[in-house]
N, C-alpha and C positions, 0 to 999 in steps of 0.2 A: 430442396433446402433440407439439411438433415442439423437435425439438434447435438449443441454438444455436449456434453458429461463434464461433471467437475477435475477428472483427472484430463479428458482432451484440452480445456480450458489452461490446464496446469503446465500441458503440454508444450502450444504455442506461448504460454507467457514466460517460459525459461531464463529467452534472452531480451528478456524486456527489464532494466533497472531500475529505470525511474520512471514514480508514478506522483501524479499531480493530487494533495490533499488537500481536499475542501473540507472549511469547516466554519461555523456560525458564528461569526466575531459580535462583538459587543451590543453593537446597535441591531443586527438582523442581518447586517451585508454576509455575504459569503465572501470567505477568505479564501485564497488556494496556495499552495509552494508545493516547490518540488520536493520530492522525500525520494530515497535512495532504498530498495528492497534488501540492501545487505546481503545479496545472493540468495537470500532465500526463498528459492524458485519450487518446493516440494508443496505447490498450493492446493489447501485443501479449505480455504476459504478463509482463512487469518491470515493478515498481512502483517508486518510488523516495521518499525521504523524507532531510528533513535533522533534522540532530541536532548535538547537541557529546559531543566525545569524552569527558567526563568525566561519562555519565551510565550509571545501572542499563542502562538497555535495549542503549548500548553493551558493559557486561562480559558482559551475557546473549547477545549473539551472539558476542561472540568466545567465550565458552565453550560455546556449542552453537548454529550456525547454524540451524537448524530453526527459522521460525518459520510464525507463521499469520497471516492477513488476513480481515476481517471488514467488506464494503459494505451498506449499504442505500441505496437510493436513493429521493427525499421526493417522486414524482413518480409519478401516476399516471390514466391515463384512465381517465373511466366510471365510478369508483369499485372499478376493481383492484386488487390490492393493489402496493406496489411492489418491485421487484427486491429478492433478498437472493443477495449472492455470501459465499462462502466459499471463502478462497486458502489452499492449503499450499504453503510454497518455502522454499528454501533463501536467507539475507541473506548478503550481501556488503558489506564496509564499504571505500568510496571514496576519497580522501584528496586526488583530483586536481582543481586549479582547471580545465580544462579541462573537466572533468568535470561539476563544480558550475555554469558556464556554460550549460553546454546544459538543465540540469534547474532553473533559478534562473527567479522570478518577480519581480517587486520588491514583491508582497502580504508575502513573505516574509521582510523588512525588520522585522515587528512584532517576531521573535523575534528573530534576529539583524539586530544593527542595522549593523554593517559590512558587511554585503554576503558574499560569495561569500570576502572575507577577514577575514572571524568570527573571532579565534582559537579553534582548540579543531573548528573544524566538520567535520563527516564526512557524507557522502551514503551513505544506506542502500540499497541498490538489494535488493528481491526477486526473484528469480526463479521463477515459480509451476513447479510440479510436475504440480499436480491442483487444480480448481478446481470449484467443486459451485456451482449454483446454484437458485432457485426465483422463480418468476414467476409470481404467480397458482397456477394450476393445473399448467405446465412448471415442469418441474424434471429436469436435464439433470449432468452431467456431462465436463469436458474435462481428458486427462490432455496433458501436456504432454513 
């Protein structure tokens, strides 16, 4: 079993999109949806995600930043199975067009159709804590 590094980690998650965001809704339940990485595959342990400010998932982080991340990636040789990460981090909510600049795609157009001047938008950035994952047979851990 060999351990991976944050940049092998960053590796295999290239072609992985969409990652599943948990987060602590009102009552205590956990909440999850799917969130789109805007191609931003250069992972060095912040993810990021866009949103509009007038959603559940946004009242869920401002009232407890703690959330989780959930990858699987659809790729695999030989018949291995494929990557499954699992992120704990703390979200941060964005507000800045410079911001939104650097993490914008224009795939990302279907949801908000104004661009980076969406009203309402907010960029989600995670910052991972600890990060578990398994691969095949490895299964590793990186705290951050």
């Amino acid at each position: 079993m060999s351990q991976l590094t944050l940049a092998d980690l960053s590796d295999k998650m290239r072609d992985i999109d969409f990652a599943m965001l948990s987060t602590h809704a009102e009552g205590g339940e956990i909440a999850g949806r799917p969130m789109s990485n805007n191609g931003d595959v250069a992972y060095e342990g912040d993810s990021f995600f866009f949103s509009y400010e007038d959603t559940r998932t946004i009242d869920d982080i401002k009232r407890d930043p703690k959330v989780s991340l959930a990858f699987q990636g659809s790729k695999s040789l030989l018949g291995k199975p494929p990557i499954f990460i699992a992120v704990e981090g703390r979200a941060e909510l964005i507000r800045d067009k410079k911001a939104f600049e650097q993490h914008w795609t224009k795939d990302l157009e279907i949801w908000f159709k104004d661009g980076i001047d969406t009203p309402g938008l907010v960029l989600i950035k995670v910052h991972a804590t600890r990060i578990h994952y398994w691969h095949g047979m490895d299964e590793g851990e990186i705290k951050l």
